[in-house]
N, C-alpha and C positions, 0 to 999 in steps of 0.2 A: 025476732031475735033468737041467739041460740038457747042452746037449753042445756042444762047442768049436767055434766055427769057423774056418776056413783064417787067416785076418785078424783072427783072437785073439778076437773076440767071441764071447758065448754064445750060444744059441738054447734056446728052450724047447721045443722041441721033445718030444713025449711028456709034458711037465706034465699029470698029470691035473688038477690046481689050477686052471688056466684054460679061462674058455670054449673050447668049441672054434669059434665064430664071430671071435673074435678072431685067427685064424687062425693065422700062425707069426711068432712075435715074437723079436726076437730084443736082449740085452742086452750094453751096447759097456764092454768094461774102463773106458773112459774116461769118466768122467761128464761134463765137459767136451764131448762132441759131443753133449749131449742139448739143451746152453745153448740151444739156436735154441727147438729142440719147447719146451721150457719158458718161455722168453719170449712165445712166443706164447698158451700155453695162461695167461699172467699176464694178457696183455693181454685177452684172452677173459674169465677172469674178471673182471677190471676193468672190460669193458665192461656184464657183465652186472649187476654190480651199479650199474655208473650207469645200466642201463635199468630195474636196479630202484628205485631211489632218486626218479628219474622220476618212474615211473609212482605211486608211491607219495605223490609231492607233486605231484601230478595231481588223486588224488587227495582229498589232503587241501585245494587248494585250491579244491575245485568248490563241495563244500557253502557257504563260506562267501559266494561267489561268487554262487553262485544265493540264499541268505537276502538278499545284498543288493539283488540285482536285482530281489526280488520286494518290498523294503522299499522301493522309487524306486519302481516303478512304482502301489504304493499310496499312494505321498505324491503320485503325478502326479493319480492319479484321484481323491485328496481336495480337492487345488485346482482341480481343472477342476469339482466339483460343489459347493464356496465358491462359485465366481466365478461357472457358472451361476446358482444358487440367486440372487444380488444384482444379478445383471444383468435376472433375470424383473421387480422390482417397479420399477423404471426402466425398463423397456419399457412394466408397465402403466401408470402415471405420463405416460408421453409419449405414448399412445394418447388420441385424442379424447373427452373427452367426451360422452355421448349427446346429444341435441337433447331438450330439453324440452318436455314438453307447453304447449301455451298455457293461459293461464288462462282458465276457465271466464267470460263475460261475466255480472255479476251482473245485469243488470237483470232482471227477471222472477223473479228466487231469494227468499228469506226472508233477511232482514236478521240475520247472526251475533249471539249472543247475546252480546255484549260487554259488558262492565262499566266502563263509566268512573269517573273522580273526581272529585269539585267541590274550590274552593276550601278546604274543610276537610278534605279528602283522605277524605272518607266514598266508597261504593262508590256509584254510581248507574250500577242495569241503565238499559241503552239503549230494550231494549223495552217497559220501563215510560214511555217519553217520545211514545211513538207517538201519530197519524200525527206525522211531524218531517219539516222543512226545515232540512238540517243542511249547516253551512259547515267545513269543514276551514279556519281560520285560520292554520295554522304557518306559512306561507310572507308572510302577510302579516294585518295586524289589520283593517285594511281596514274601517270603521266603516263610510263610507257603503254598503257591500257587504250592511251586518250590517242596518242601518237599514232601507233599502227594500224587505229580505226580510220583515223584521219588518212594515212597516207593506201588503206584500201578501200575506201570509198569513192566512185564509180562517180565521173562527172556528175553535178545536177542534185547530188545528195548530201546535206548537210550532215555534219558533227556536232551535237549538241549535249554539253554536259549539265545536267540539272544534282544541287543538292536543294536537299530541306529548307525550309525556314523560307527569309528574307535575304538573308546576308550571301551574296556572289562571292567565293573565297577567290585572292589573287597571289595570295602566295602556294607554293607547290603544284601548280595545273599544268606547270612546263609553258615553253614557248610557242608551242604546237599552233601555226597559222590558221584562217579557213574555220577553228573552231567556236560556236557559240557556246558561252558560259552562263546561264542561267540560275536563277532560284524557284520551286515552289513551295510559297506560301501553305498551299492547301494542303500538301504531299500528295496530292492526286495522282502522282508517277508512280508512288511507291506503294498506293495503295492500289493502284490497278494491277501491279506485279504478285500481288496476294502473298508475297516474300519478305521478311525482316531483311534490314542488310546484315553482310557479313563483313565483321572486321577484316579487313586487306584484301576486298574482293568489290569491280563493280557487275552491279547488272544491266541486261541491256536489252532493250525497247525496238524495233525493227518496226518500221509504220512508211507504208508507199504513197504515192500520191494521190490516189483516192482518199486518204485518211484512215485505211483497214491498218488495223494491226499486223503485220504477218509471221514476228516471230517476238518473242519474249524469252532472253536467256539468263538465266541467273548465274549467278558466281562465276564471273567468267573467266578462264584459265589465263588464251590467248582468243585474238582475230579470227584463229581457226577454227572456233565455236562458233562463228557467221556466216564466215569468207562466202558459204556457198547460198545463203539470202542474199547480199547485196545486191547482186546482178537483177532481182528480181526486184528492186526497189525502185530502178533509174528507168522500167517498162513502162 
């Protein structure tokens, strides 16, 4: 057991019970002088539990922490590749256009194989009309145009007026004999001349009996814009 000391407290002295690292310890009648050591060793513990507490919602609030910063930074990278993704077909949109081939010049080519319509809306192939002096009248009916093609065209060679559309016009074409009045549907006539019409002017189509084109004259004055094809039409 311990043993007294001078100043009434005990000493452990000889305890075989305690370490002997803990060296000479010694216990005070009065529990009252231990108040200090024990306030402190409160505070200690108290601290470490609020360093465990801490650490412990530190813890717990990382994970949620990091779920969410990796759920932002997925919703960043889904709107940056929306908004790319809709800004690519408005960039191709506002890029230029390529430059178009021109069109091939038909004179010298075979006359496309077009179907036009008469008056009774029946089919009538073009190349069954060969050789032909043909007038595109849609921009204008233009009789005496019609007339003096008819009356210089060379045995063997037809007059043939085509407008646009469906519809054979029967008023304004003149009386003019010998001439066919046609429609194309497609405008094929007018798109082979790579020419708009011109108000009060026809154009005109020159095609032999092989079906070659051989001359294509726009806006035509008079006859005398031809006169000197024809001859090579009826060959």
């Amino acid at each position: 057991m311990g043993m007294p000391e001078p100043n009434g407290h005990w000493s452990t002295d000889g305890l075989p019970d305690l370490p002997p690292e803990w060296g000479r310890v010694v216990v005070p009648d009065d529990a009252s002088a231990l108040a200090q050591e024990a306030a402190q060793i409160r505070r200690e513990l108290r601290e470490a539990r609020r360093d465990t507490r801490r650490r412990s919602l530190r813890a717990t609030l990382t994970l949620p922490v990091l779920i969410l910063v990796v759920a932002v930074l997925a919703t960043l990278a889904g709107l940056v590749t929306v908004t790319w993704s809709r800004a690519e077909p408005s960039t191709a949109r506002s890029a230029p256009a390529p430059a178009r081939d021109p069109l091939p010049d038909p004179v010298g080519r075979p006359l496309p194989a077009l179907d036009l319509v008469d008056g009774a809306q029946a089919p009538v192939p073009l190349r069954s009309l060969l050789p032909a002096v043909i007038l595109l009248v849609d921009a204008c009916p233009c009789p005496e145009r019609v007339a003096e093609a008819a009356a210089a065209a060379p045995p063997g060679v037809r007059v043939v007026t085509v407008v646009g559309g469906r519809t054979v016009p029967t008023v304004g074409a003149g009386p003019t004999t010998g001439v066919r009045r046609l429609a194309d549907p497609a405008d094929g006539l007018r798109a082979l001349t790579h020419a708009d019409p011109v108000p009060g002017a026809v154009d005109v189509i020159l095609v032999d009996r092989a079906g070659t084109v051989v001359r294509v004259v726009p806006a035509v004055d008079s006859v005398e814009d031809y006169r000197a094809d024809l001859t090579r039409l009826a060959g």
